[in-house]
mmJSON file of the N, C-alpha and C atoms, coordinates in Angstrom:
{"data_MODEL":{"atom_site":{
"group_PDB":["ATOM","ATOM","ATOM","ATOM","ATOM","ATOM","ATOM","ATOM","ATOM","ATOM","ATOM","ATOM","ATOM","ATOM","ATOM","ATOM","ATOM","ATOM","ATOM","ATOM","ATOM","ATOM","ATOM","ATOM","ATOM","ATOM","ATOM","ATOM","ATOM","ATOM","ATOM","ATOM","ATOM","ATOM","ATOM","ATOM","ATOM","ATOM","ATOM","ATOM","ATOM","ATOM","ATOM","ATOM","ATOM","ATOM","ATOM","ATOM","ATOM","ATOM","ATOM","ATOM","ATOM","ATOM","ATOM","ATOM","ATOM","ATOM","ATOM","ATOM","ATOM","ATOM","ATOM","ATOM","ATOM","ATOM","ATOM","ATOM","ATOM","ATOM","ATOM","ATOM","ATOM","ATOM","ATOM","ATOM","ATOM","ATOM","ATOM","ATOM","ATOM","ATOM","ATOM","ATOM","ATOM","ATOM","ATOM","ATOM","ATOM","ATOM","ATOM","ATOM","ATOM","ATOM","ATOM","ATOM","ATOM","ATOM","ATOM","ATOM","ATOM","ATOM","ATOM","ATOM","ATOM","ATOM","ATOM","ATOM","ATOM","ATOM","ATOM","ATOM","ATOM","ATOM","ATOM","ATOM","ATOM","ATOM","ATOM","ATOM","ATOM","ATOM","ATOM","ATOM","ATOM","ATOM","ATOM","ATOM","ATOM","ATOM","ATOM","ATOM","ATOM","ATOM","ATOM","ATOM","ATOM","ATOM","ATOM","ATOM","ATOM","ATOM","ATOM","ATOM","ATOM","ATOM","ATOM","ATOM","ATOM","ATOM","ATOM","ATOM","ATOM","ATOM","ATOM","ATOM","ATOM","ATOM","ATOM","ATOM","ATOM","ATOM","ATOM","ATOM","ATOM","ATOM","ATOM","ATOM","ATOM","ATOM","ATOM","ATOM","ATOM","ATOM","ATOM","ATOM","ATOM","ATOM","ATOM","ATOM","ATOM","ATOM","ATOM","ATOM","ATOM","ATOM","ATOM","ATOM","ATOM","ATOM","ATOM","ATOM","ATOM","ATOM","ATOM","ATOM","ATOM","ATOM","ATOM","ATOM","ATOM","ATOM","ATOM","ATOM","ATOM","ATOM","ATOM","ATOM","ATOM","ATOM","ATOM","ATOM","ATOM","ATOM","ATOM","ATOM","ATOM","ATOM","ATOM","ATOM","ATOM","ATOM","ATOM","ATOM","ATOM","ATOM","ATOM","ATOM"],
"id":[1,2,3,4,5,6,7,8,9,10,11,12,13,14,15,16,17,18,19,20,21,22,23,24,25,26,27,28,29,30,31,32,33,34,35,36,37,38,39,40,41,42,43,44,45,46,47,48,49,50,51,52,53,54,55,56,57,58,59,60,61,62,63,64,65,66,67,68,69,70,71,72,73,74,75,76,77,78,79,80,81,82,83,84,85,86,87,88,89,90,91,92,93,94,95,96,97,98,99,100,101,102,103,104,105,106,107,108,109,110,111,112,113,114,115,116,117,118,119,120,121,122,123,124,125,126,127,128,129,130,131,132,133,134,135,136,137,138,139,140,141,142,143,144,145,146,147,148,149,150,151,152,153,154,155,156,157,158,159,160,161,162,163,164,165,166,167,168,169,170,171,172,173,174,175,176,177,178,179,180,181,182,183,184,185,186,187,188,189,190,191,192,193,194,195,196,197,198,199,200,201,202,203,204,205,206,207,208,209,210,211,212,213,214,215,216,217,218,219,220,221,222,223,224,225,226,227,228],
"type_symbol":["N","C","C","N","C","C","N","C","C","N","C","C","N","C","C","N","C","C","N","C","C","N","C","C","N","C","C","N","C","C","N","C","C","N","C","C","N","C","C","N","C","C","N","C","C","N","C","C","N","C","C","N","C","C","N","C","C","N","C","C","N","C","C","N","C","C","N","C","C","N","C","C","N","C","C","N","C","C","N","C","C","N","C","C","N","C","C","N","C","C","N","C","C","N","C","C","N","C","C","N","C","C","N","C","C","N","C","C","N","C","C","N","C","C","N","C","C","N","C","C","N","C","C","N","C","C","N","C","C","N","C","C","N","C","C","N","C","C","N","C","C","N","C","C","N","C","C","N","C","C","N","C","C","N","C","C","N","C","C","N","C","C","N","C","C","N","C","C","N","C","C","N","C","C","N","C","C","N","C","C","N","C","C","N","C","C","N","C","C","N","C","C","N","C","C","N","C","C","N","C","C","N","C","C","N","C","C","N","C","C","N","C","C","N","C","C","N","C","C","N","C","C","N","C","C","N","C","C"],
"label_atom_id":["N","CA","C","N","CA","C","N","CA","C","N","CA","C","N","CA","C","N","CA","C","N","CA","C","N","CA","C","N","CA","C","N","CA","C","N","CA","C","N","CA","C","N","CA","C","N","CA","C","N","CA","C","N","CA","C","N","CA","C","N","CA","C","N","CA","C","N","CA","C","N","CA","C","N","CA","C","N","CA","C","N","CA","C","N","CA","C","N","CA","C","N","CA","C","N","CA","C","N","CA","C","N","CA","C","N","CA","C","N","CA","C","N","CA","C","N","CA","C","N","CA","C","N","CA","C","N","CA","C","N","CA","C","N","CA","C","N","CA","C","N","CA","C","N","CA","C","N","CA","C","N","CA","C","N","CA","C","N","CA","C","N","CA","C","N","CA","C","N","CA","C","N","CA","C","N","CA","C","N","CA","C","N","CA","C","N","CA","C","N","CA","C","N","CA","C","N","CA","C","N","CA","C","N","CA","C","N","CA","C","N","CA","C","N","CA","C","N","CA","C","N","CA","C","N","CA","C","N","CA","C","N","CA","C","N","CA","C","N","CA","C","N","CA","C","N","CA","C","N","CA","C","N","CA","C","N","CA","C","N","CA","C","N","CA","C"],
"label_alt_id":[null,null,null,null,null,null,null,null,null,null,null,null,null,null,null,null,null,null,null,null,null,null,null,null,null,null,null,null,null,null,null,null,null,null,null,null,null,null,null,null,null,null,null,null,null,null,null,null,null,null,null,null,null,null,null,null,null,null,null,null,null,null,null,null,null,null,null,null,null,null,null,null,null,null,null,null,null,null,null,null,null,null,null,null,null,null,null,null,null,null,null,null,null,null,null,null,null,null,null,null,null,null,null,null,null,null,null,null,null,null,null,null,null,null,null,null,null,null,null,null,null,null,null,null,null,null,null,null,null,null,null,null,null,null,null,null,null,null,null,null,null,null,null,null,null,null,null,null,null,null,null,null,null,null,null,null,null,null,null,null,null,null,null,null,null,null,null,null,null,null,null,null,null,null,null,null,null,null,null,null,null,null,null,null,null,null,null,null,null,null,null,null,null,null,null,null,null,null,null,null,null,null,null,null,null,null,null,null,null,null,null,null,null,null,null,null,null,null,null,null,null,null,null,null,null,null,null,null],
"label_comp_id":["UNK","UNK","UNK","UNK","UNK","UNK","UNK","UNK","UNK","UNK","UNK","UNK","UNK","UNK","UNK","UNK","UNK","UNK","UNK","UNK","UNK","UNK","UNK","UNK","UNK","UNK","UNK","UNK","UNK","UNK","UNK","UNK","UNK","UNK","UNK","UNK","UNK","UNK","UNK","UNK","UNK","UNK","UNK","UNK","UNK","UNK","UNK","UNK","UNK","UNK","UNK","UNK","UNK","UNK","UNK","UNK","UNK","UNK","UNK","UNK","UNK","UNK","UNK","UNK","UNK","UNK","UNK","UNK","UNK","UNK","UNK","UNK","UNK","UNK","UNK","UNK","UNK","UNK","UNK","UNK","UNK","UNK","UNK","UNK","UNK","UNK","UNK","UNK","UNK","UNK","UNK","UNK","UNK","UNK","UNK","UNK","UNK","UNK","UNK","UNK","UNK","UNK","UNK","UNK","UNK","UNK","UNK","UNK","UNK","UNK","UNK","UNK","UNK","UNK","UNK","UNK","UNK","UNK","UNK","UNK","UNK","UNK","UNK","UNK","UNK","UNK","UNK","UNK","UNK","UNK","UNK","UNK","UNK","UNK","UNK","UNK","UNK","UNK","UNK","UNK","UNK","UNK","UNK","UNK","UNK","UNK","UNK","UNK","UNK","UNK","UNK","UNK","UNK","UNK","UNK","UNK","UNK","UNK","UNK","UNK","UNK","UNK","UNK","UNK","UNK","UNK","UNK","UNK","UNK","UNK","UNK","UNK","UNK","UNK","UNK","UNK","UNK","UNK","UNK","UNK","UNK","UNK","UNK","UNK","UNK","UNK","UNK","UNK","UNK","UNK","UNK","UNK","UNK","UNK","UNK","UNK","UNK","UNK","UNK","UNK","UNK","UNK","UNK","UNK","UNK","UNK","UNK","UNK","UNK","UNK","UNK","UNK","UNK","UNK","UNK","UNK","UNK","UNK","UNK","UNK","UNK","UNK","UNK","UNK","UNK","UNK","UNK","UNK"],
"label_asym_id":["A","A","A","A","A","A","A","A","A","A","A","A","A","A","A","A","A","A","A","A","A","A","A","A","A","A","A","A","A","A","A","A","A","A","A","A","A","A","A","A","A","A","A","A","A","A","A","A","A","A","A","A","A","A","A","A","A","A","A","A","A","A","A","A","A","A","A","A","A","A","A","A","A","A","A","A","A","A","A","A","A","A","A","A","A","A","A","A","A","A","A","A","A","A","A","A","A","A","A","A","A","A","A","A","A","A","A","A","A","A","A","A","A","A","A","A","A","A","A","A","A","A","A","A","A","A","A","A","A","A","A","A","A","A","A","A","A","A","A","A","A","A","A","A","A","A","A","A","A","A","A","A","A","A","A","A","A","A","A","A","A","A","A","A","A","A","A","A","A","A","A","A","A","A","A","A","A","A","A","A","A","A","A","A","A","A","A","A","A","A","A","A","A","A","A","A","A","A","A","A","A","A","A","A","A","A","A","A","A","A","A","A","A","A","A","A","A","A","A","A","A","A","A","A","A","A","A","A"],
"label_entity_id":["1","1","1","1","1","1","1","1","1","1","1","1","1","1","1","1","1","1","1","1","1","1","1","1","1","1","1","1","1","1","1","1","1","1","1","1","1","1","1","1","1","1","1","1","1","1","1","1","1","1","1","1","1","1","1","1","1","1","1","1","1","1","1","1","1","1","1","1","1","1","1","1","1","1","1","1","1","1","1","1","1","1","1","1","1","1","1","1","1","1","1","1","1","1","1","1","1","1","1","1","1","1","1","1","1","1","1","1","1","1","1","1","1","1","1","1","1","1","1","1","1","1","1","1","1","1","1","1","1","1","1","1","1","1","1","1","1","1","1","1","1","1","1","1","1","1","1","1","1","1","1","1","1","1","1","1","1","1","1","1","1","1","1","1","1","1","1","1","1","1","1","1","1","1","1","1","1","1","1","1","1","1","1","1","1","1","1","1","1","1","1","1","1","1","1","1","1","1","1","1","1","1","1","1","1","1","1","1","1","1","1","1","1","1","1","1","1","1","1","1","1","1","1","1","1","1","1","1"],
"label_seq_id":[1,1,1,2,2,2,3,3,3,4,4,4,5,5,5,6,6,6,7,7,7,8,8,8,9,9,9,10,10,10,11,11,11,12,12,12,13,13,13,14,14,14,15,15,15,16,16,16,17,17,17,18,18,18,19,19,19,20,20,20,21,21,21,22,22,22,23,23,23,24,24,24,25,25,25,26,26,26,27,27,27,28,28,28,29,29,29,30,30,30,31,31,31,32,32,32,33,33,33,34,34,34,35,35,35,36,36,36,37,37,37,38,38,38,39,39,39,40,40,40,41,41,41,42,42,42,43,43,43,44,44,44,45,45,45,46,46,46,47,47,47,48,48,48,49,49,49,50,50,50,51,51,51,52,52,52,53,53,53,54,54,54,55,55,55,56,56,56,57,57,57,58,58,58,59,59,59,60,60,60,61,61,61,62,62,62,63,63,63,64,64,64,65,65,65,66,66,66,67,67,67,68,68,68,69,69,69,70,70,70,71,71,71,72,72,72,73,73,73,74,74,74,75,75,75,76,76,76],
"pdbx_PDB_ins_code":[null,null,null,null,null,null,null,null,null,null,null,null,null,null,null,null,null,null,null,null,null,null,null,null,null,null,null,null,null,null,null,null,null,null,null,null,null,null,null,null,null,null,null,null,null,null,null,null,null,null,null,null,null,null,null,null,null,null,null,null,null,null,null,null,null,null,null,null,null,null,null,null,null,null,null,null,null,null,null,null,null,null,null,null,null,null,null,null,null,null,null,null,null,null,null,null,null,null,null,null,null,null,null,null,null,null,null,null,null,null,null,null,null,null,null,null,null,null,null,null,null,null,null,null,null,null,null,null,null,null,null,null,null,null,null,null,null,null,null,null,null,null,null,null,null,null,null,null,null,null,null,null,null,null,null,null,null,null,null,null,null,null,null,null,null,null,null,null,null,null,null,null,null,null,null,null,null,null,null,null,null,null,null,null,null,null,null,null,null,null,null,null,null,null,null,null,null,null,null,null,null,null,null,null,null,null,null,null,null,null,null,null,null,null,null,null,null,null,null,null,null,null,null,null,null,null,null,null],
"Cartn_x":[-5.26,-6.066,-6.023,-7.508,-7.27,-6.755,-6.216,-5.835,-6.644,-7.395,-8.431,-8.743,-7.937,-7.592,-6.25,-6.921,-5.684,-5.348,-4.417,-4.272,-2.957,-3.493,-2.003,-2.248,-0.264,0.055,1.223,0.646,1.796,2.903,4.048,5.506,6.563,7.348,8.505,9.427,10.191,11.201,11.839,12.37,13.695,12.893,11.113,10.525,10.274,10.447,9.966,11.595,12.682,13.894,14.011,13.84,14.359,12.903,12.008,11.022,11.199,12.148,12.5,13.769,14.514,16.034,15.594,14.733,14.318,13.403,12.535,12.137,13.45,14.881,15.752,16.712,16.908,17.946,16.542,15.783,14.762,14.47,14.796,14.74,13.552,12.576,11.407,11.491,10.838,11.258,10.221,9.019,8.688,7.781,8.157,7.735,6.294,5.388,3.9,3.811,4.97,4.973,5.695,6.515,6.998,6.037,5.245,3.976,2.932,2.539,2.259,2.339,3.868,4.348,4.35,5.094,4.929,3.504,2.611,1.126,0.382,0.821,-0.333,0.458,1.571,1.957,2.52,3.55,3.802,3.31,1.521,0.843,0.64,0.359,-0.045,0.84,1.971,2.898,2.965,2.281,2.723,1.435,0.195,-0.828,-0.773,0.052,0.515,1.439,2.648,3.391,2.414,1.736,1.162,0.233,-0.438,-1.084,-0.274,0.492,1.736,2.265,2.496,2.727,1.708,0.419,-0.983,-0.738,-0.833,-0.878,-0.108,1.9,2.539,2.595,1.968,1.628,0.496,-1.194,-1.995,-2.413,-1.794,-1.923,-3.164,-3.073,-3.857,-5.585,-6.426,-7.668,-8.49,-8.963,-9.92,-11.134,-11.456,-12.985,-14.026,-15.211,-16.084,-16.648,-17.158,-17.738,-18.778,-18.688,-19.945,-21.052,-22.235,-23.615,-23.909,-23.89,-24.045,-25.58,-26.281,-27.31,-27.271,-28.347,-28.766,-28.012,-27.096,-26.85,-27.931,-28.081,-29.044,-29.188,-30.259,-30.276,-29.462,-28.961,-28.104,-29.038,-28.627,-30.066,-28.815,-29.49,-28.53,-29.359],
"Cartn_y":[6.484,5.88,4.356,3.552,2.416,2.047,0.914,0.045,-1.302,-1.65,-3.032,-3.82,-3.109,-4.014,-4.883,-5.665,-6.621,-6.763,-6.813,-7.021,-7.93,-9.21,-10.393,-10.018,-10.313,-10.152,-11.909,-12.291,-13.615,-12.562,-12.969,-12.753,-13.755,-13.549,-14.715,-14.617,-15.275,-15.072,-13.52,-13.799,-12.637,-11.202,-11.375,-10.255,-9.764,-10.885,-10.016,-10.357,-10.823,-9.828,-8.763,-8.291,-7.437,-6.079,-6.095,-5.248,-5.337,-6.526,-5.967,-5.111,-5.671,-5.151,-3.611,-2.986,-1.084,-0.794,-1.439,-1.075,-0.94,-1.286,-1.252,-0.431,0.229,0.671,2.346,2.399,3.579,4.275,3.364,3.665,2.833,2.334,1.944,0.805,0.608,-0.252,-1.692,-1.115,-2.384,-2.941,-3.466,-3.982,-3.308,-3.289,-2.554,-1.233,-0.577,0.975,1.295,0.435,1.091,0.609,-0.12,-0.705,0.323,0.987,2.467,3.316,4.024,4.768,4.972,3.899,3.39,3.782,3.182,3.201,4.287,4.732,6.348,7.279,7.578,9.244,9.141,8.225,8.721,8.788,8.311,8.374,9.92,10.596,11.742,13.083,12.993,13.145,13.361,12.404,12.466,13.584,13.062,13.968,15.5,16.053,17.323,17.671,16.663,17.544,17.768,16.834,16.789,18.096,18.371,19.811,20.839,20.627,22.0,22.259,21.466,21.16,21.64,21.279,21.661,23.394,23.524,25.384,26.02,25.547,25.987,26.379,25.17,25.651,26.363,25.75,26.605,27.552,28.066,29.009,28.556,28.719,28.441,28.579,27.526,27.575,28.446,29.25,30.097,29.784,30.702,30.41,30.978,29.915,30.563,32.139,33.156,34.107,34.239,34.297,33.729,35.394,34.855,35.499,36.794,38.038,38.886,38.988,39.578,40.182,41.674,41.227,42.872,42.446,41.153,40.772,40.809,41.081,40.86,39.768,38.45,37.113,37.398,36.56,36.249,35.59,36.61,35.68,35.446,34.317,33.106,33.288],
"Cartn_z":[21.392,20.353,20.531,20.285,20.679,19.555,19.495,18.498,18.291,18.144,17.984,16.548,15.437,14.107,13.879,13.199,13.008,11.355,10.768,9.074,9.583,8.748,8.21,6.846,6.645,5.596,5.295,4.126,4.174,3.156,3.691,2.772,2.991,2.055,1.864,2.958,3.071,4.155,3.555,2.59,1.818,2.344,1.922,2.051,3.533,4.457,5.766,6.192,6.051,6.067,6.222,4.868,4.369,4.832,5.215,6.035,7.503,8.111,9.183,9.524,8.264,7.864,7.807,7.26,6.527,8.218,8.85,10.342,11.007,11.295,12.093,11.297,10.324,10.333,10.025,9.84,10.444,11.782,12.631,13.821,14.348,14.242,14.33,15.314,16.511,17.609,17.414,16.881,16.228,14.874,14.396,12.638,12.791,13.715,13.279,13.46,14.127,14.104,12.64,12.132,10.534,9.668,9.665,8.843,8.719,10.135,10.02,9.336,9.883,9.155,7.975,7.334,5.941,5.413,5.308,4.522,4.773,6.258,6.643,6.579,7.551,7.342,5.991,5.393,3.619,3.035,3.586,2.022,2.293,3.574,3.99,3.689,3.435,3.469,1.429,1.022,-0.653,-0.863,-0.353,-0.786,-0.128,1.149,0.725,0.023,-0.799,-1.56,-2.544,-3.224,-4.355,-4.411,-3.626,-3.339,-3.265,-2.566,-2.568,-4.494,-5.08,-6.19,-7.065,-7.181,-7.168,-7.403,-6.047,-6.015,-6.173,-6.157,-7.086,-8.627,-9.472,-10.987,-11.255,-10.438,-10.797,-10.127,-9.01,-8.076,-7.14,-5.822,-4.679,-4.989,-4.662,-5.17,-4.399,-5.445,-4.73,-4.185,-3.491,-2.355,-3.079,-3.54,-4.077,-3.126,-4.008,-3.046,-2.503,-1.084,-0.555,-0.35,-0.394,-0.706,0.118,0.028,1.361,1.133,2.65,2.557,1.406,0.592,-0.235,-1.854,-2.044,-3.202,-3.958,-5.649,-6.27,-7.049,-7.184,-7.988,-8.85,-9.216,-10.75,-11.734,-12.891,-13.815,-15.058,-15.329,-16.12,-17.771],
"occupancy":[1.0,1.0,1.0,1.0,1.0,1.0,1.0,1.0,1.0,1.0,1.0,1.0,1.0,1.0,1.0,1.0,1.0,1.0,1.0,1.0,1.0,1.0,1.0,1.0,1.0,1.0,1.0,1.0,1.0,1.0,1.0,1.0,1.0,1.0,1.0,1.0,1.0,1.0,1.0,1.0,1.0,1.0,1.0,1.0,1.0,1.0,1.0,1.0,1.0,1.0,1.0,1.0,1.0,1.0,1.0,1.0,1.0,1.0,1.0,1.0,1.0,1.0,1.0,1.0,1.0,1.0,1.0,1.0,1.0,1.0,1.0,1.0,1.0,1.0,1.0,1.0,1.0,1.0,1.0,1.0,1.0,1.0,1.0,1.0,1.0,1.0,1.0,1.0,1.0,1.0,1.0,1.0,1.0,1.0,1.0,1.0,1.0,1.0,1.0,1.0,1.0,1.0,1.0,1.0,1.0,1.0,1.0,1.0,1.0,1.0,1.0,1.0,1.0,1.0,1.0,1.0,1.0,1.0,1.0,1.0,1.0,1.0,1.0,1.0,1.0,1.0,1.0,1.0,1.0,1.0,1.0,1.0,1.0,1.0,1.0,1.0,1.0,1.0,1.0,1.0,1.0,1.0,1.0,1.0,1.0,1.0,1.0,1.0,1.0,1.0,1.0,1.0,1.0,1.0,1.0,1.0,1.0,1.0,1.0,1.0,1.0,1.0,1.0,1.0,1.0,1.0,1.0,1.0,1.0,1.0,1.0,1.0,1.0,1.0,1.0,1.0,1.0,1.0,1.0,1.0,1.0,1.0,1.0,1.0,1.0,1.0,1.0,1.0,1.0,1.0,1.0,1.0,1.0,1.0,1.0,1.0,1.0,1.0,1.0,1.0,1.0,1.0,1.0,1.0,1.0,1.0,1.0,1.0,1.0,1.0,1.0,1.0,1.0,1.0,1.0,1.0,1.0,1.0,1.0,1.0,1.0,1.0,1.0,1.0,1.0,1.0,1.0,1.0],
"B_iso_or_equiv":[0.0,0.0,0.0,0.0,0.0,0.0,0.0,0.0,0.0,0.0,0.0,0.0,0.0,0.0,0.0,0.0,0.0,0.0,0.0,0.0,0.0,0.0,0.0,0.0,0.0,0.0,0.0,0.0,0.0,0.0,0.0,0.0,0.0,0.0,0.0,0.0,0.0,0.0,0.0,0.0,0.0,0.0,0.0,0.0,0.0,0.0,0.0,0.0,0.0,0.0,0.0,0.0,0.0,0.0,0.0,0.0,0.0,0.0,0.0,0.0,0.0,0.0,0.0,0.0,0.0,0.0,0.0,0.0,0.0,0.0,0.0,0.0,0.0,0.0,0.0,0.0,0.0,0.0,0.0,0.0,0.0,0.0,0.0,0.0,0.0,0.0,0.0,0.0,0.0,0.0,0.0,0.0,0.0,0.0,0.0,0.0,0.0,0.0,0.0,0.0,0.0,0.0,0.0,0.0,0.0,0.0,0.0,0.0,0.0,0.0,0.0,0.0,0.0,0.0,0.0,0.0,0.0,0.0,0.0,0.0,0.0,0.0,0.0,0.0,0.0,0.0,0.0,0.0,0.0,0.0,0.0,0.0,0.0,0.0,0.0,0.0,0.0,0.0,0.0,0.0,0.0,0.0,0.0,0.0,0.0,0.0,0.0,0.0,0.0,0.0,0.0,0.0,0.0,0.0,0.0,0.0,0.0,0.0,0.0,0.0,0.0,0.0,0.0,0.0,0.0,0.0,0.0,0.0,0.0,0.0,0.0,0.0,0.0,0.0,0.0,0.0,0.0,0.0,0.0,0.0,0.0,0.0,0.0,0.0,0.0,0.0,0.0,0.0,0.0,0.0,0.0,0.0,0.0,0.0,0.0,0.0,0.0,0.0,0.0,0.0,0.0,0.0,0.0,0.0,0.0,0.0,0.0,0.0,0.0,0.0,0.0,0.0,0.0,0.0,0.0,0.0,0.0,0.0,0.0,0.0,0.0,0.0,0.0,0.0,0.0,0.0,0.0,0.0],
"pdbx_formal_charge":[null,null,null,null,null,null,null,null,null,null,null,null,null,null,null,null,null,null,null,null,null,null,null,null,null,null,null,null,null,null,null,null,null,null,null,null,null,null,null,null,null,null,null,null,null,null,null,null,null,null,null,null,null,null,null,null,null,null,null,null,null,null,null,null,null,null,null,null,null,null,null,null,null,null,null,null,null,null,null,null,null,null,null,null,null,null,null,null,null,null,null,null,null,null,null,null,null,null,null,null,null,null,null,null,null,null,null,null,null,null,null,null,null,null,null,null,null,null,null,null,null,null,null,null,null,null,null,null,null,null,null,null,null,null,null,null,null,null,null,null,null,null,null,null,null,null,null,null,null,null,null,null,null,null,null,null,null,null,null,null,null,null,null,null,null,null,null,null,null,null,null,null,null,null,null,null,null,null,null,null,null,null,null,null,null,null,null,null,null,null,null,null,null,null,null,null,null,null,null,null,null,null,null,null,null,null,null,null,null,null,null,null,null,null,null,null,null,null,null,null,null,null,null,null,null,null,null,null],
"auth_seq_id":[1,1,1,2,2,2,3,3,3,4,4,4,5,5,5,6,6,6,7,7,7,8,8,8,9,9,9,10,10,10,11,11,11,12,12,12,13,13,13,14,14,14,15,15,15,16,16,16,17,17,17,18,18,18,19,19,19,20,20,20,21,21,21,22,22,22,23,23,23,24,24,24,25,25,25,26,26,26,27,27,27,28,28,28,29,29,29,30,30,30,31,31,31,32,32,32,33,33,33,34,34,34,35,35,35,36,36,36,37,37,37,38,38,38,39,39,39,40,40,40,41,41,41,42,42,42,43,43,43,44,44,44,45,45,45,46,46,46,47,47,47,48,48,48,49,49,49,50,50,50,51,51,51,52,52,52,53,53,53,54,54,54,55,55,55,56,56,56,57,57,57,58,58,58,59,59,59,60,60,60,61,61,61,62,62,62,63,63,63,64,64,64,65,65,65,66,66,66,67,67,67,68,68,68,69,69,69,70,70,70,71,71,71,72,72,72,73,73,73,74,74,74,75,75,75,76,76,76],
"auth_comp_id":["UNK","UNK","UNK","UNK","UNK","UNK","UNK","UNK","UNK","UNK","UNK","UNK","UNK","UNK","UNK","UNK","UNK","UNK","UNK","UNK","UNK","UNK","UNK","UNK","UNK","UNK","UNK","UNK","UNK","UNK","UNK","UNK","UNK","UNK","UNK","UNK","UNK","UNK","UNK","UNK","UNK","UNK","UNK","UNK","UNK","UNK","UNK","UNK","UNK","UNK","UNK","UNK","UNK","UNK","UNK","UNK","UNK","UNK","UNK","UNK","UNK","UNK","UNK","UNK","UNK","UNK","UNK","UNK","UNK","UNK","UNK","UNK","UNK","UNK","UNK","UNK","UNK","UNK","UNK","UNK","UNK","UNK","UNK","UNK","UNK","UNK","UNK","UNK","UNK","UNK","UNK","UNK","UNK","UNK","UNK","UNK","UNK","UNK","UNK","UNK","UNK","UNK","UNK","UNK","UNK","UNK","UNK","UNK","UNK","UNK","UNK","UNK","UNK","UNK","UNK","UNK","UNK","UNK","UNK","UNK","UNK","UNK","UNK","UNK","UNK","UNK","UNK","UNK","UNK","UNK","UNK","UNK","UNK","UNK","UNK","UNK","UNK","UNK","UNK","UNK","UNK","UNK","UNK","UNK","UNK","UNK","UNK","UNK","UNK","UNK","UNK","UNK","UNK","UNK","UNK","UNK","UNK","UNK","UNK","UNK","UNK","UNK","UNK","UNK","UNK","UNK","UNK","UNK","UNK","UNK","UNK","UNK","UNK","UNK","UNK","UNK","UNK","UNK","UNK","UNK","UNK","UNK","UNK","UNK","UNK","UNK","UNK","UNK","UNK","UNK","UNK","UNK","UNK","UNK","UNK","UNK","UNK","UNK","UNK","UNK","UNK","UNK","UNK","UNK","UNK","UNK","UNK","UNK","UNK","UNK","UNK","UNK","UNK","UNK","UNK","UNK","UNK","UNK","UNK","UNK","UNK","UNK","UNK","UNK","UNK","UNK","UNK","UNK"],
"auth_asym_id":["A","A","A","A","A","A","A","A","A","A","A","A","A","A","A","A","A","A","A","A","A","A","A","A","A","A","A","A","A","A","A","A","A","A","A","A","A","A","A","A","A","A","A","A","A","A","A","A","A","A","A","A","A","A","A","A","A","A","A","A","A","A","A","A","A","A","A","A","A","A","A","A","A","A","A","A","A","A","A","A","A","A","A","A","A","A","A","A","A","A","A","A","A","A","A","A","A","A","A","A","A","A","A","A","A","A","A","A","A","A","A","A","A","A","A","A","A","A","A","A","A","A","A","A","A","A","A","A","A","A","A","A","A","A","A","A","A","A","A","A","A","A","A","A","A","A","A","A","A","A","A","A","A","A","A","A","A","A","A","A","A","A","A","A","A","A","A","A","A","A","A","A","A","A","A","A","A","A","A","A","A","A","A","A","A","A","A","A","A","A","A","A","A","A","A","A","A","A","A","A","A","A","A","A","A","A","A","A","A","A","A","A","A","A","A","A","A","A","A","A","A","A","A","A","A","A","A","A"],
"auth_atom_id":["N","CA","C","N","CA","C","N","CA","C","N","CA","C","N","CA","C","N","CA","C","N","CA","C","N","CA","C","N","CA","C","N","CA","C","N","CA","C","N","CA","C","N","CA","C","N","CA","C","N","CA","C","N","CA","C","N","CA","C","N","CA","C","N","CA","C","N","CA","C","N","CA","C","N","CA","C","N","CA","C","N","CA","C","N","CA","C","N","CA","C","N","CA","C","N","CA","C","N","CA","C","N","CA","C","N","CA","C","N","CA","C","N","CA","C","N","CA","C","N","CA","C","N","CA","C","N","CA","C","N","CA","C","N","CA","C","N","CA","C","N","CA","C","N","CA","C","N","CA","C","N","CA","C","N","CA","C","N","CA","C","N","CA","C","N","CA","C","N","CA","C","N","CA","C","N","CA","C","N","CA","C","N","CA","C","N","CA","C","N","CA","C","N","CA","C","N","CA","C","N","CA","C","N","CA","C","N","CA","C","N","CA","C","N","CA","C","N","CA","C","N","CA","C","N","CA","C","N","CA","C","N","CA","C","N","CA","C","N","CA","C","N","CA","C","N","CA","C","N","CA","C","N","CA","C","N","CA","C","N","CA","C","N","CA","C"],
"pdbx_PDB_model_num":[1,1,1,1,1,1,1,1,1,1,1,1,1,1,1,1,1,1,1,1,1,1,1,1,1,1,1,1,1,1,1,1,1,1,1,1,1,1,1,1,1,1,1,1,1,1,1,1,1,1,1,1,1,1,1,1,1,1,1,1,1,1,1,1,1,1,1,1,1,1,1,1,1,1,1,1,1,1,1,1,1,1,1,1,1,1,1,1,1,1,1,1,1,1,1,1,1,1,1,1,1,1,1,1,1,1,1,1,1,1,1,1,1,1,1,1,1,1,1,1,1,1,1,1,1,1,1,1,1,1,1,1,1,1,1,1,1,1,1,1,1,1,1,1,1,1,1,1,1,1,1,1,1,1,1,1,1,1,1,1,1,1,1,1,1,1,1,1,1,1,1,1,1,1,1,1,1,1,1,1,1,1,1,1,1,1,1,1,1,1,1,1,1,1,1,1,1,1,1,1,1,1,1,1,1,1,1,1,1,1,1,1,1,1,1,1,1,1,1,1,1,1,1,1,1,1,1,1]
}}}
């Protein structure tokens, strides 16, 4: 995948410390691969628990039923 965007971010000293301090003790070899991580797979990551969660209380969403040949109109 190419990579051809760029995003600056200004932060304080304390703040890009302490974001390079959480990239190195993560494992992360460099500050734009945990910047990644961070904003895309956790957000990805929250929106399937949140679904899993989802279809735990209201049970898994059903598939509308789709139309066969020889169905008869529905009259409303």
């Amino acid at each position: 995948m190419v990579r051809n965007r760029t995003v600056q971010v200004r932060l304080t000293k304390d703040q890009y410390e302490r974001m390079k301090g959480n990239c190195q003790v993560r494992g992360f070899g460099t500050l734009s691969s945990f910047i990644r991580f961070v904003t895309l797979e956790q957000d990805l990551a929250l929106q399937q628990k949140v679904h899993e969660m989802h279809e735990f209380l209201l049970g898994p969403k059903k598939e509308p039923r789709k139309k066969r040949l020889g169905d008869a109109p529905r009259k409303f």
